[in-house]
C-alpha positions as CSV (number, residue, x, y, z in Angstrom):
1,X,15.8,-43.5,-56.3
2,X,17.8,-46.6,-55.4
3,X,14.7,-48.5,-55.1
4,X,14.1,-47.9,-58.7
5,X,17.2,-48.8,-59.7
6,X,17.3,-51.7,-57.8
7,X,14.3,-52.8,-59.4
8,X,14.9,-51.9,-62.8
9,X,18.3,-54.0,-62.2
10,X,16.0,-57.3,-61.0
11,X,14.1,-57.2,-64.4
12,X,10.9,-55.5,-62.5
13,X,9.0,-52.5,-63.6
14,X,9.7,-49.5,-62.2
15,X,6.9,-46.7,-62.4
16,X,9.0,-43.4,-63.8
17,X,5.6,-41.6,-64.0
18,X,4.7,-42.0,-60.4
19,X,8.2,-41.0,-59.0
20,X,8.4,-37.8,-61.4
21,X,4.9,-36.6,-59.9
22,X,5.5,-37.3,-56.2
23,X,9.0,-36.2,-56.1
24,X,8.7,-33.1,-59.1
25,X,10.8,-29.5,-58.6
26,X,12.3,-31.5,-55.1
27,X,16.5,-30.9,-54.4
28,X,17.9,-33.9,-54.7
29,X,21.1,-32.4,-52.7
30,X,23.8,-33.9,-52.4
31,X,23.5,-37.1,-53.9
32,X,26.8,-38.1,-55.5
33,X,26.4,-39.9,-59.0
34,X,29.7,-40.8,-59.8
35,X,29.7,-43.6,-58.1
36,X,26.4,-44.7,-59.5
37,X,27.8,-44.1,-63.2
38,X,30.9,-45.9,-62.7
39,X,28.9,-49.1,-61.6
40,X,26.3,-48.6,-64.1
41,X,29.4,-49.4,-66.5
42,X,30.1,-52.4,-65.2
43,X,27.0,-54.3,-65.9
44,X,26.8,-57.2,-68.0
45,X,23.1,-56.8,-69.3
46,X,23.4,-54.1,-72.1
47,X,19.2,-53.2,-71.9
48,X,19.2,-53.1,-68.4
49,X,23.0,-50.5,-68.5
50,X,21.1,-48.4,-71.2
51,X,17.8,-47.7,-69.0
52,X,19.7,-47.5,-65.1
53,X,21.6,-44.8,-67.4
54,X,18.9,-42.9,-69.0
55,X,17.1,-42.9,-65.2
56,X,20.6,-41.8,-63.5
57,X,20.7,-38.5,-66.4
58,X,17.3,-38.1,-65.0
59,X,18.2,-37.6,-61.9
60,X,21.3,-35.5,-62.5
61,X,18.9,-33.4,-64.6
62,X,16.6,-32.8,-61.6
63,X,19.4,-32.2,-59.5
64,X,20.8,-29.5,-61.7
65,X,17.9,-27.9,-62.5
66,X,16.7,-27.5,-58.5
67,X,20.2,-28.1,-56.7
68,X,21.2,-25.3,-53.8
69,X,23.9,-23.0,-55.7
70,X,25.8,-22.6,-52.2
71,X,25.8,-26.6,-51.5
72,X,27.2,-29.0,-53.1
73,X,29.0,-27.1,-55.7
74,X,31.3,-29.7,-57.3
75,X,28.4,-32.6,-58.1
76,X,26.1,-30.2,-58.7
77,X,28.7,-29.0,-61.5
78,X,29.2,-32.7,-62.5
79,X,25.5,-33.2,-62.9
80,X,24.8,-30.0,-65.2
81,X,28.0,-30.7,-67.0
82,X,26.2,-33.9,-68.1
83,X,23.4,-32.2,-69.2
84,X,25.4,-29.7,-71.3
85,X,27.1,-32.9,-72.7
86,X,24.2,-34.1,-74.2
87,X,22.9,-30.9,-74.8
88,X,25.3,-28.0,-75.3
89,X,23.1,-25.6,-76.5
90,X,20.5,-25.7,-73.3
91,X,21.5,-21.9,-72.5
92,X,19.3,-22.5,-68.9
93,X,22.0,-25.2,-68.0
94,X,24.8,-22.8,-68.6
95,X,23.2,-20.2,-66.7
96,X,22.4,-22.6,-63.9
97,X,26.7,-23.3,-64.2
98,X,27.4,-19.4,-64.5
99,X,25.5,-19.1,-60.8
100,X,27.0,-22.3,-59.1
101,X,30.5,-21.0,-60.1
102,X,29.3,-17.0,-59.3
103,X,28.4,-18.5,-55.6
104,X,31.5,-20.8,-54.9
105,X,34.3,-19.9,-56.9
106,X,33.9,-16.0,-57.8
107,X,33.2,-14.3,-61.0
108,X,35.8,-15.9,-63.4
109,X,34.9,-18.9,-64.3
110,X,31.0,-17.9,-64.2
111,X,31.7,-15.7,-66.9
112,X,32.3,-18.0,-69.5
113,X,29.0,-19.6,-68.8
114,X,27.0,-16.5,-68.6
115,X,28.1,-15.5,-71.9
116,X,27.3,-18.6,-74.1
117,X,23.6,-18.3,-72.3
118,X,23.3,-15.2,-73.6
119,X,24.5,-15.7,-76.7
120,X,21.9,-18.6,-76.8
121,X,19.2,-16.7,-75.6
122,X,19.9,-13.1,-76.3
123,X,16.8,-11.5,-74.5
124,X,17.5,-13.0,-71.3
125,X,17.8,-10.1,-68.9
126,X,18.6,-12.2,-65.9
127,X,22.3,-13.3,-68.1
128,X,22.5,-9.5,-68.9
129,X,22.3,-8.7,-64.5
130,X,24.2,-11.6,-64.1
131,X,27.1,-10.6,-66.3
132,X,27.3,-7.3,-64.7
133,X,27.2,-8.7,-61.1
134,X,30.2,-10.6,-62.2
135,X,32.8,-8.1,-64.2
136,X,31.9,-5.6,-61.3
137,X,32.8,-8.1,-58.8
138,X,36.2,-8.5,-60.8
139,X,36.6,-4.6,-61.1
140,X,35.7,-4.8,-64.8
141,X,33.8,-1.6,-64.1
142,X,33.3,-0.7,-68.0
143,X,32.3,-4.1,-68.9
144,X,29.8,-4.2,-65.9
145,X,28.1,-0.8,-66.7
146,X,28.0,-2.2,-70.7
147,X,25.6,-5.2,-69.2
148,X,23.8,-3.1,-66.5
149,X,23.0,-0.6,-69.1
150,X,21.7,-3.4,-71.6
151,X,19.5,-5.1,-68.5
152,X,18.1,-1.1,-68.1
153,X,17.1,-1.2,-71.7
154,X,14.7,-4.4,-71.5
155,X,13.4,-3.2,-68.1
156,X,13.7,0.3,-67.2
157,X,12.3,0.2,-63.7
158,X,14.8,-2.1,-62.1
159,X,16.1,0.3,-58.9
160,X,18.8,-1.6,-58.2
161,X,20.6,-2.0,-61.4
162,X,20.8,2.0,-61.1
163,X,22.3,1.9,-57.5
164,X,25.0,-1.1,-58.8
165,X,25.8,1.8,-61.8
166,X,26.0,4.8,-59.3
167,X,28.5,2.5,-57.5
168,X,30.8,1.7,-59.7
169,X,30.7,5.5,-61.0
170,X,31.6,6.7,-57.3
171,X,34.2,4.0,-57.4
172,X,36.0,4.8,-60.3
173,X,35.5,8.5,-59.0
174,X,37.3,7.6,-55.6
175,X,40.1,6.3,-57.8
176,X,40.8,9.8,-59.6
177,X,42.5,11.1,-56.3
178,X,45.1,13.1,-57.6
179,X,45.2,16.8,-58.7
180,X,45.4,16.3,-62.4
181,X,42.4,13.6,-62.6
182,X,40.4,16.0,-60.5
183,X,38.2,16.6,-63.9
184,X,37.8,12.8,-64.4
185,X,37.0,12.9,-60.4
186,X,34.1,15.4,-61.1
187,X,32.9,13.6,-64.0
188,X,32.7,10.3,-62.6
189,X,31.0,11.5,-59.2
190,X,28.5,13.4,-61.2
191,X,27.4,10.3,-63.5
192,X,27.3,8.9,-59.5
193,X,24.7,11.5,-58.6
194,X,22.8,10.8,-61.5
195,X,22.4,7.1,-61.1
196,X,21.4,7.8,-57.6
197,X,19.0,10.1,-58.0
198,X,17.6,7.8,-61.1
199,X,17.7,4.8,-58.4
200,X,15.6,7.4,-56.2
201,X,13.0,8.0,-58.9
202,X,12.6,4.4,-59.9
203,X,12.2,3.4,-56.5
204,X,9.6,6.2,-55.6
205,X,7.8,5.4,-58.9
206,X,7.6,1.4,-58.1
207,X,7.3,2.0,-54.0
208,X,9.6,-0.3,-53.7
209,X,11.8,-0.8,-50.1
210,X,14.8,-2.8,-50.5
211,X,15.7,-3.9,-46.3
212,X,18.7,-5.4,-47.5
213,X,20.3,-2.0,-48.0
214,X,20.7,-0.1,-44.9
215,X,16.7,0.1,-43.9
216,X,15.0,2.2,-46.6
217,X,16.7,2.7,-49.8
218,X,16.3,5.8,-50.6
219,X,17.5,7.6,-47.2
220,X,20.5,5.5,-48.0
221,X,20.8,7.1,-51.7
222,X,20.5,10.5,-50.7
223,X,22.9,9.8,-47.7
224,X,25.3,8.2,-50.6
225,X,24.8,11.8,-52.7
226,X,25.5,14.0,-50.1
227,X,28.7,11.7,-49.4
228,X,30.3,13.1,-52.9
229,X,29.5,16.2,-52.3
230,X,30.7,16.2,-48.4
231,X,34.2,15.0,-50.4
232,X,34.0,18.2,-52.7
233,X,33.6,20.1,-49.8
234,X,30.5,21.3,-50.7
235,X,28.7,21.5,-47.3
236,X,25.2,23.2,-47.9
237,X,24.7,20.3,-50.8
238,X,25.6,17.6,-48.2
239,X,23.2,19.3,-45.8
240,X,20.7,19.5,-48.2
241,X,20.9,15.5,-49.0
242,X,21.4,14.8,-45.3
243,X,18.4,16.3,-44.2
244,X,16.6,14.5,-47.4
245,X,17.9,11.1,-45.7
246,X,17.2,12.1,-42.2
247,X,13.3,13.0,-43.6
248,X,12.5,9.6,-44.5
249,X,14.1,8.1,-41.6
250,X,14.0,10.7,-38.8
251,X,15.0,7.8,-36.0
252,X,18.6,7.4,-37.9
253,X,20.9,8.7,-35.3
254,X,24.0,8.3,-37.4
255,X,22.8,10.9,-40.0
256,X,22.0,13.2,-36.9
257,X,26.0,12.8,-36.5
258,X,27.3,13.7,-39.4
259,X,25.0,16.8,-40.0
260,X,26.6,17.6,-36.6
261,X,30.2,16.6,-38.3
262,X,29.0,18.4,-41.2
263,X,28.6,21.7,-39.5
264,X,31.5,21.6,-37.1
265,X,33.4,21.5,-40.3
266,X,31.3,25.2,-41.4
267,X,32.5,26.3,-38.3
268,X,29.0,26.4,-36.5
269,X,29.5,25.0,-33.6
270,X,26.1,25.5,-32.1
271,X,24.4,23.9,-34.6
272,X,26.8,20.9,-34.2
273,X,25.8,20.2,-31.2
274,X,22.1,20.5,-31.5
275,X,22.6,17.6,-33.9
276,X,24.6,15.6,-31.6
277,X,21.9,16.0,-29.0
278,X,19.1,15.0,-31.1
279,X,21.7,12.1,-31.6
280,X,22.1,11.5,-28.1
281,X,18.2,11.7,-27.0
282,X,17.6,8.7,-29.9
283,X,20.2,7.0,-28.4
284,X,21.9,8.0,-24.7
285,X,24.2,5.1,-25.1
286,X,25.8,6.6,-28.1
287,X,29.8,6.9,-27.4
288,X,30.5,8.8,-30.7
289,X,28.1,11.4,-30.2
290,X,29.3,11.9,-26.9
291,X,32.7,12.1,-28.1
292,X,31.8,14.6,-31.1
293,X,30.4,16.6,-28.1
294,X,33.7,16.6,-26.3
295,X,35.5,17.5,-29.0
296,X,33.2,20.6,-30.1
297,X,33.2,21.7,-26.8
298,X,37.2,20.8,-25.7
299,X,39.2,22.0,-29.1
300,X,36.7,24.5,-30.9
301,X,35.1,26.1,-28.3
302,X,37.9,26.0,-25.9
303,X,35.4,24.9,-22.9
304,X,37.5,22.8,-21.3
305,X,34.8,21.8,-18.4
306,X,31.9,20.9,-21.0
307,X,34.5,19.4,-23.2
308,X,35.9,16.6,-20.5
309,X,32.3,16.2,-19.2
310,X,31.2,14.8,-22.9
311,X,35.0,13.2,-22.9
312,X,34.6,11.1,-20.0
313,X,30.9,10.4,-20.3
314,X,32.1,8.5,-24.0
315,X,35.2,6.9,-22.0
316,X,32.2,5.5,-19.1
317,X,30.2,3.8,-22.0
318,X,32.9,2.5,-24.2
319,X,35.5,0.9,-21.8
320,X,36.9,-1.3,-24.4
321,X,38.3,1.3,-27.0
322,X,41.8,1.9,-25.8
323,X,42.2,4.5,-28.6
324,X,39.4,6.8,-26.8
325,X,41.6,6.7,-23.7
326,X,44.7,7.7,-26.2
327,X,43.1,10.5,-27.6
328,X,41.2,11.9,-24.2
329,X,45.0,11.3,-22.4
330,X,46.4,13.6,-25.8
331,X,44.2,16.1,-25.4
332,X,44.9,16.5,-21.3
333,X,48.4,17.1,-22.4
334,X,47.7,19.3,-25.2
335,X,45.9,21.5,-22.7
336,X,48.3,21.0,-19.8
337,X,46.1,18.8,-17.7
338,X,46.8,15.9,-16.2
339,X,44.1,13.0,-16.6
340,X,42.3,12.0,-13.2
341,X,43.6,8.7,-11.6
342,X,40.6,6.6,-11.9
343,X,40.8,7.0,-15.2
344,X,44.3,5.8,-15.5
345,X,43.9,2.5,-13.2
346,X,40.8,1.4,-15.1
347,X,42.8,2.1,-18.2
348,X,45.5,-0.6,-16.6
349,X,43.2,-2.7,-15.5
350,X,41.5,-3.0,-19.2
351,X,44.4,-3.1,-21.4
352,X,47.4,-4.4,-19.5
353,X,48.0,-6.9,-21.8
354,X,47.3,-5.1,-24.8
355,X,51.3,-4.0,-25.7
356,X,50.4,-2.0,-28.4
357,X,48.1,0.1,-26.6
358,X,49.9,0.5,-23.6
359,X,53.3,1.1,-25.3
360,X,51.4,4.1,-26.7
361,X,49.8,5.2,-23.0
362,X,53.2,4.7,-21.8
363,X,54.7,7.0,-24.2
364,X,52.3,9.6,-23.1
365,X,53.4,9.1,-19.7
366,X,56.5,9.6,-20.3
367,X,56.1,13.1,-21.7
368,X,53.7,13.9,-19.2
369,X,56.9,12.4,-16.5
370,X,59.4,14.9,-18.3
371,X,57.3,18.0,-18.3
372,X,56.9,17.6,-14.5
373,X,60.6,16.9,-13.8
374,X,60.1,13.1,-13.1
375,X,63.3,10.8,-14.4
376,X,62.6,8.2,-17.0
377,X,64.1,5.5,-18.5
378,X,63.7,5.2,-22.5
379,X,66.5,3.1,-22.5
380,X,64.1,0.2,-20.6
381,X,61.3,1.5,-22.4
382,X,63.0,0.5,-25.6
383,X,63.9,-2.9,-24.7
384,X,60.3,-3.3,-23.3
385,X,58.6,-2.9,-26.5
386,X,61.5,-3.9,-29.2
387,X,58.9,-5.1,-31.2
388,X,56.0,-3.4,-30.3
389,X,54.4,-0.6,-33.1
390,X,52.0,1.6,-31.2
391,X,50.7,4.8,-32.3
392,X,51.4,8.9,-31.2
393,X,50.2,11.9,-33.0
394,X,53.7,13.2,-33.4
395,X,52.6,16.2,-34.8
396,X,50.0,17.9,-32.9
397,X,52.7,16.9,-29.8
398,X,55.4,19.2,-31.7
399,X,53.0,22.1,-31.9
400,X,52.6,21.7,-28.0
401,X,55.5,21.5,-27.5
402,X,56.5,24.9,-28.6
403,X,54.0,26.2,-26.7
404,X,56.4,25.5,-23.3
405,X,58.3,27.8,-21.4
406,X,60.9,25.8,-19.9
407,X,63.3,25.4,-22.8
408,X,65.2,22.4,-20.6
409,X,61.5,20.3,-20.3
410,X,61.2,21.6,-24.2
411,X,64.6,20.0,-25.0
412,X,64.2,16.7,-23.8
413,X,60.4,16.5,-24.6
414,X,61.6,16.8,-28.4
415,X,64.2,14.2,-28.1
416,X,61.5,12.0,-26.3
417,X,59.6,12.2,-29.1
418,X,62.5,11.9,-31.9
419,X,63.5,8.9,-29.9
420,X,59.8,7.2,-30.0
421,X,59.7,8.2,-34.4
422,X,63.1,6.4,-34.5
423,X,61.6,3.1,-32.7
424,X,58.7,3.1,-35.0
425,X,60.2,3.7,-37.9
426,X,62.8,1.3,-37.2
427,X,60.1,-1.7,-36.4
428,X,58.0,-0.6,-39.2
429,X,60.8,-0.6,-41.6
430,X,61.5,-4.6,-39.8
431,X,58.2,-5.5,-39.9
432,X,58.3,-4.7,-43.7
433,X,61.4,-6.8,-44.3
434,X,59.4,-9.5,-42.5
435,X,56.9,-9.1,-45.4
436,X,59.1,-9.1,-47.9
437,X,60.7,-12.2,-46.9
438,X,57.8,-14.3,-46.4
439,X,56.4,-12.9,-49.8
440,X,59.6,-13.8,-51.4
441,X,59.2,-17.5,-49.6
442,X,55.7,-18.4,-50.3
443,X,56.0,-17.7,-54.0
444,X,59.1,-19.7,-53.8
445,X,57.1,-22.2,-52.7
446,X,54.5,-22.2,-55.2
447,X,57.0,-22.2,-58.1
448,X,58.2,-25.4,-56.7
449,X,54.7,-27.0,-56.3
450,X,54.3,-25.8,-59.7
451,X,57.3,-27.0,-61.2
452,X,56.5,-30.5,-59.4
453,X,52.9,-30.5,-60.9
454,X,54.5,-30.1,-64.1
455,X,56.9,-32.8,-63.5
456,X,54.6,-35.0,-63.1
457,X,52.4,-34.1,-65.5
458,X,55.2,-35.0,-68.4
459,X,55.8,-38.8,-66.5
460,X,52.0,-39.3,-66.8
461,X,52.4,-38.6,-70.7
């Protein structure tokens, strides 16, 4: 390119043809032209300023045309915006605009560009996709659906213009979630359903497999169907979808899980944990299924032995998760055992520098201290963690609680516990003053910068 230029700037002939054919459909990247335009100004020789111009605009047009979207994005957007200059109405140019700004910037200023292509080339269905991809992006859920529905009308079979829909219809369902939207809830989760279940038949009808969501598309649907009705509480509909899912991909351990979830929330326990097994022999590494194990076993069942045995087996594969230790720790309290040592020190050894998760395993200790007559100090545990918010199920500790007979280790187990709601509360309510104050501060700051801009603005005029 600068070779021609050069040469055109000598007085010699440059072949065009030649360099069109050899170097047609190429990126030109990240060449800036600016530069090259400002210079081009300065020439004396008026022929010579006319043609080095008309070859730059021939490369900005190239550029634009076959630029990278995600590189580049500002001369790209200089090099199209010539090209619109000289021809505003080129609706491909303000497309290639709407995508540049879709991919750097977000879905605001792509917009605008979307929607003058489409107006100059209303059949494009591309514009129609692109539009909605950009008001759902900006939570403009009705504008989106009005362009998804419009791409769905020139091309019927497009699978994942349907899922996009029965997104946006779940998500406007999740955002009924009060007791008098609960109609609105229902109505938007069943338009959900059907969008799925019409992404489903398009995508059987054109066989189809989309790997970019979750593996095969349709045991991702159906998982995404029996979701809404798992929310209604509607279990054998769930089950039904589940199993759908778990037909077309029989090796997804993570459906075998929530089918076991599923029916530990019916109550049948054995069938729970045939599902967490069939988890467990996909995967024998599997901590959660282990733990879902534990938990069937330890809370529902009230087998204490199995229960621990799944418990401890989830804490051996997952020794970085300090909030499995919390909960296995609860639950030995809640059940009036006390957790094995080895346990404890490799808890120590893991997460003594961690202050939020050992203020809560030191909390725990402390409860477990007073219900076996031990002093404490909360006084020194207080100054310890002054700033520290950890987390304690207060409630399911109160219900214990009252299960004690010593009234004395009762008593001062409850004001343990008031005194450790008082601390939180008292750093959560700081910690939201914090918040407030460097909320107030920063936009403080940016009316400042934005009275300065303006400042100078008015000199410049």
């Amino acid at each position: 390119m600068l070779k021609i230029i050069r040469d055109i700037k000598d007085g010699k002939e440059a072949d065009l043809e030649k360099w069109k054919k050899k170097y047609k459909n190429i990126n030109l990247g990240g060449w800036d032209f600016a530069k090259l335009n400002t210079w081009v100004k300065k020439l004396d020789n008026n022929k010579i300023k006319e043609k080095i111009e008309k070859l730059i605009y021939m490369f900005q047009e190239q550029q634009c045309y076959f630029g990278n979207h995600n590189k580049y994005s500002e001369i790209l957007i200089s090099s199209c915006q010539k090209v619109l200059n000289k021809n505003p109405n080129n609706f491909l140019v303000n497309e290639i605009i709407g995508d540049i700004y879709k991919a750097q910037y977000g879905s605001n200023k792509s917009i605008k560009y979307y929607e003058k292509s489409l107006k100059l080339n209303p059949d494009n269905l591309d514009i129609y996709v692109n539009l909605g991809n950009s008001y759902n992006s900006d939570s403009q859920y009705d504008n989106a659906l009005k362009f998804y529905k419009k791409a769905i009308e020139i091309n019927p079979n497009q699978y994942k213009i349907y899922k996009k829909m029965a997104d946006i219809y779940e998500k406007i369902a999740d955002i009924y979630n009060d007791e008098k939207s609960d109609k609105d809830k229902k109505n938007n989760g069943d338009k959900a359903i059907e969008f799925y279940k019409k992404a489903i038949k398009n995508n059987l009808k054109n066989n189809s497999f989309d790997s970019s969501i979750y593996g095969n598309s349709n045991q991702r649907l159906y998982e995404l169907i029996g979701n809404i009705f798992y929310q209604r509480k509607n279990f054998d509909k769930t089950i039904e979808m589940y199993q759908k899912s778990l037909d077309l991909e029989p090796t997804n351990y993570n459906t075998y899980i929530a089918l076991g979830n599923i029916y530990k929330d019916k109550k049948e326990f054995k069938m729970a944990l045939k599902f967490y097994k069939n988890a467990i022999e996909l995967d024998s590494t599997n901590t959660r299924a282990y733990w879902e194990m534990g938990e069937t076993y330890y809370t529902y069942m009230n087998n204490l032995e199995e229960g621990t045995k799944y418990y401890q087996k989830s804490l051996e594969l997952n020794t970085e998760n300090d909030y499995l230790f919390y909960q296995f720790y609860i639950l030995e309290i809640l059940h009036n055992r006390k957790v094995k040592e080895k346990y404890e020190k490799q808890f120590i050894s893991l997460f003594k520098n961690n202050k939020d998760a050992f203020m809560s395993y030191e909390m725990l200790k402390i409860i477990e201290n007073i219900k076996e007559g031990k002093e404490i100090d909360l006084k020194a545990w207080q100054i310890k963690y002054k700033e520290t918010n950890g987390y304690l199920d207060f409630d399911k500790l109160k219900k214990w609680v009252k299960t004690l007979k010593d009234k004395n280790v009762q008593k001062n187990i409850y004001n343990a516990l008031k005194f450790f709601k008082n601390h939180k509360e008292k750093i959560e309510k700081e910690n939201e003053e914090k918040s407030k104050k460097l909320l107030e501060k920063i936009q403080k700051m940016l009316k400042e910068n934005s009275s300065t801009t303006e400042t100078m603005k008015t000199k410049k005029l």
